[in-house]
N, C-alpha and C positions, 0 to 999 in steps of 0.2 A: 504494500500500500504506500503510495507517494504519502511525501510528508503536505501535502495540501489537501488530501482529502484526509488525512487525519488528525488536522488542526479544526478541517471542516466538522468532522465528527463530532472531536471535541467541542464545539462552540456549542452545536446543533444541542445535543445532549447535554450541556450547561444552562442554554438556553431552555430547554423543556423541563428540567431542575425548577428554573425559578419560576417559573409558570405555573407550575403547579401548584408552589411552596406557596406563591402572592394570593391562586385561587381558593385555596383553604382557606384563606386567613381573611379572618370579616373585612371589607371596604372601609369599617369606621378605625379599624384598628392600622390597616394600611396608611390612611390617612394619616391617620397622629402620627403614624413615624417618620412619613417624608417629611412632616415641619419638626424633627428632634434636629436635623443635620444629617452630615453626611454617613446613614446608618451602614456602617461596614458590615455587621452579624446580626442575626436575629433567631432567636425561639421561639415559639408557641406552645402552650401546656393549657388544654383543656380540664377541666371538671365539669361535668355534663348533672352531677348532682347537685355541685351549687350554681349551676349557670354562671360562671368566671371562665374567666381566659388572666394567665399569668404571661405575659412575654417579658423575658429577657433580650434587651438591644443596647449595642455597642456603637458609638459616635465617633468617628475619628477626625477630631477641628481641623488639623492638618490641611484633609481635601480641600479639593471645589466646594463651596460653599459652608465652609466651615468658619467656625469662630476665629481659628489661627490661619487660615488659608493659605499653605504656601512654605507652613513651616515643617521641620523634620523632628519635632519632639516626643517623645513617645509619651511621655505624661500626659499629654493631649487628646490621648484614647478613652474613653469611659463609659462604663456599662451600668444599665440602671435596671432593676426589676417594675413593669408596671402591672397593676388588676385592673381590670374590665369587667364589669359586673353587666348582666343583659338585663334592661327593662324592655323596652317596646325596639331598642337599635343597642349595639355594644354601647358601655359609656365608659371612661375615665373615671379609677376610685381613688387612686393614691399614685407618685411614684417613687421609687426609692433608688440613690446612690449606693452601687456595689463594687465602686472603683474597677479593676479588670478580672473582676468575680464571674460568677456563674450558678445559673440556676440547676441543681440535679434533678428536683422531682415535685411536682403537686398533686397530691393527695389527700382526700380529708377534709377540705379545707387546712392543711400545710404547705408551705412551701419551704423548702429546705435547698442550701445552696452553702455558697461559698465565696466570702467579699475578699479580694487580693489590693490589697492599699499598699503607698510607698511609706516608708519609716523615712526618718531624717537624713541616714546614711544611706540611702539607696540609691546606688547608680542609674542613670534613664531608664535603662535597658530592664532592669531586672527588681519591678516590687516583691516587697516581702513576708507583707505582713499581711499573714492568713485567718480569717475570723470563719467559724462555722455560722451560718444564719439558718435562721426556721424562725416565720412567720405565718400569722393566723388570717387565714381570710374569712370569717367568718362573721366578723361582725360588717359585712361589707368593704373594708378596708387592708391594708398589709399594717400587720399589726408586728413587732418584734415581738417574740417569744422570747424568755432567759431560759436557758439550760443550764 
């Protein structure tokens, strides 16, 4: 296979990737993310029992249309967990700073993750300070749990 139709492939097949990934994910919830900035990552995590959608979305200011546009800082990246709670369309409940964290699992009403923040001594490259998170969606909102 030439390498031009296997870059073609590649695209083709990246492109039907997010096509898909964009049609699953409600319209209301697409929208809020294209006004966060330039979203480089995103999750989805259903609960069908309490009508929420939990996404995890990372910002990178850096880009095009970004708050720093133009620069090379990696500190610039940052990822926030939000809920969406469904009335009559998705709506906006809360949202929360996870620095370059990550969401593992929502269930329950839990959400359980993982906030990655820089310490004082931490070089661009490499944050280091690791919190476990588990928050409650139950009262309609991301609530922190203490563990």
């Amino acid at each position: 296979m030439s390498i031009t139709k296997l870059l073609l492939l590649v695209f083709f097949i990246g492109a039907t990737t997010t096509a898909v990934a964009a049609g699953s994910t409600p319209p209301e919830i697409v929208r809020y993310l294209k006004k966060q900035g330039p979203v480089v990552e995103s999750r989805v995590f259903r609960s069908e029992a309490y009508d929420q959608i939990v996404v995890r979305f990372c910002v990178d200011e850096n880009l095009r249309g970004g708050a720093n546009e133009g620069a090379s800082n990696p500190t610039n990246v940052h990822c926030e967990v939000a809920l969406f709670n469904k009335k009559a369309k998705w709506m906006l409940a809360n949202q929360l700073f996870i620095g370059q964290g990550s969401i593992q699992e929502f269930a329950n009403g839990r959400v359980q993750g993982e906030s990655v923040t820089y310490a004082p001594e931490d070089p661009l490259c490499c944050p280091s300070k690791k919190a476990k998170l588990v928050f409650s969606t139950e009262g309609g909102k991301l609530v922190a749990i203490q563990k």
